[in-house]
N, C-alpha and C positions, 0 to 999 in steps of 0.2 A: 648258711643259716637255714633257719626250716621256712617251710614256705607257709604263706600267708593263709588259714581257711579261707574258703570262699562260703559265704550268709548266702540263702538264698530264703528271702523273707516270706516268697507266696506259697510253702511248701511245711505244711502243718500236721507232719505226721513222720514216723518215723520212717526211716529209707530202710527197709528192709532187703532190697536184688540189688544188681545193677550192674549196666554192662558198658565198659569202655570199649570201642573198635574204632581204631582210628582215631578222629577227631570227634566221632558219636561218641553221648554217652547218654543211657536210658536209665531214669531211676524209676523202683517200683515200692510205693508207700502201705506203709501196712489198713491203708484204707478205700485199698485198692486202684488206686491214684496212678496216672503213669508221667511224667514229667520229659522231654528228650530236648536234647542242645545236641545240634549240628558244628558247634564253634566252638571246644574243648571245653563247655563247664561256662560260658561267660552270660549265654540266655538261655533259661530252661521255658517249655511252653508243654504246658498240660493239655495230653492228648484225649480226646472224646472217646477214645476206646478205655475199656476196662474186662477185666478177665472175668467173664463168667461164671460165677459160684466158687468165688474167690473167698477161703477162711477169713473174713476180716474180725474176726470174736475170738482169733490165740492169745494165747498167754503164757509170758509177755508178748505182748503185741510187736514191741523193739527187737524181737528176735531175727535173727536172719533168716531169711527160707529158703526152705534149699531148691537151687539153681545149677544149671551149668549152662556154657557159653558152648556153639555150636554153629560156626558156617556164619559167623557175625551176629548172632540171635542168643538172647537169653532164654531160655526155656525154663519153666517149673507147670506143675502138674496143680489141678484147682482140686478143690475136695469130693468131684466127681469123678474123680481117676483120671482126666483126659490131658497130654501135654497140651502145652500154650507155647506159641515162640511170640517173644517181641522185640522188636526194634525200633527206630523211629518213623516206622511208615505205619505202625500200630500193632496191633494182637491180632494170630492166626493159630487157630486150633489145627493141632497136627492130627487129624484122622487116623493117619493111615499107623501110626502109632500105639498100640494098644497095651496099655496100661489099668484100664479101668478095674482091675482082681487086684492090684498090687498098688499100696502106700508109700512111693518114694520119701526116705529120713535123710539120704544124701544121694550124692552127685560124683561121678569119676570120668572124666575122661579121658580115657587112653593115650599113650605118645602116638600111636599110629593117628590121630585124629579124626576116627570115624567109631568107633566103641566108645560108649558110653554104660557103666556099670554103675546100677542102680541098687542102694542099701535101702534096705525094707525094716520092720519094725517085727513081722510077723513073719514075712514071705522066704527070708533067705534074700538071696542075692539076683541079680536078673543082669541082664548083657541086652543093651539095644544096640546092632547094625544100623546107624546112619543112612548108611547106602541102602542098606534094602528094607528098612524101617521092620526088620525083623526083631521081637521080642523072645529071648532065651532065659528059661532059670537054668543056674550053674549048680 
């Protein structure tokens, strides 16, 4: 049979990320909202952190944004160019990351799982190093 949704009533926008690891799962609302359950899905508790100059005025709002999952962290970029990771211990801005010239439209991670291939709008194509938080266009 299919499984049962799961209602989660205090949660009034739309889930636009989100990252399962394990038995974590972190959702991120398009009102910049961050929600995490440590116990697969069963208590969600809205974290006090919020991503910094986060687009909450797209259209549609319901859209997904794009994300990629990385070393147990969801990562997406706010409309200041700069990555965000989060998880449920909250939001860290990845400094050492530089992105701010370039408009991530999507997300690739590689099988090797440390390449991360970012699609642009304007820019072409770009290659993040994990390991050495080196930014290449291809």
């Amino acid at each position: 049979g299919s499984p049962t949704p799961k209602v989660i009533t205090t949660i009034n926008a739309p889930v636009i990320a989100l990252l399962k690891y394990g038995t974590k799962i972190v959702l991120l609302t398009s009102k910049n909202e961050i929600y995490a359950s440590t116990d697969s899905g069963t208590t969600f508790t809205k974290a006090d952190d919020n991503i910094p100059n986060f687009p909450t005025t797209r259209s549609p709002a319901s859209a997904p944004y794009p994300t990629f999952v990385y070393n147990g962290k969801l990562y997406l970029q706010n409309s200041s160019g700069y990555l965000f990771s989060i998880d449920e211990e909250g939001v860290v801005k990845d400094a050492d990351i530089d992105l701010s010239a370039v408009k991530g439209w999507s997300y690739i991670v590689d099988v090797d799982g440390n390449t991360v291939y970012v699609g642009t709008s304007e820019n072409g194509i770009y290659k993040i190093d994990m390991t050495t938080k080196k930014v290449t266009a291809l």
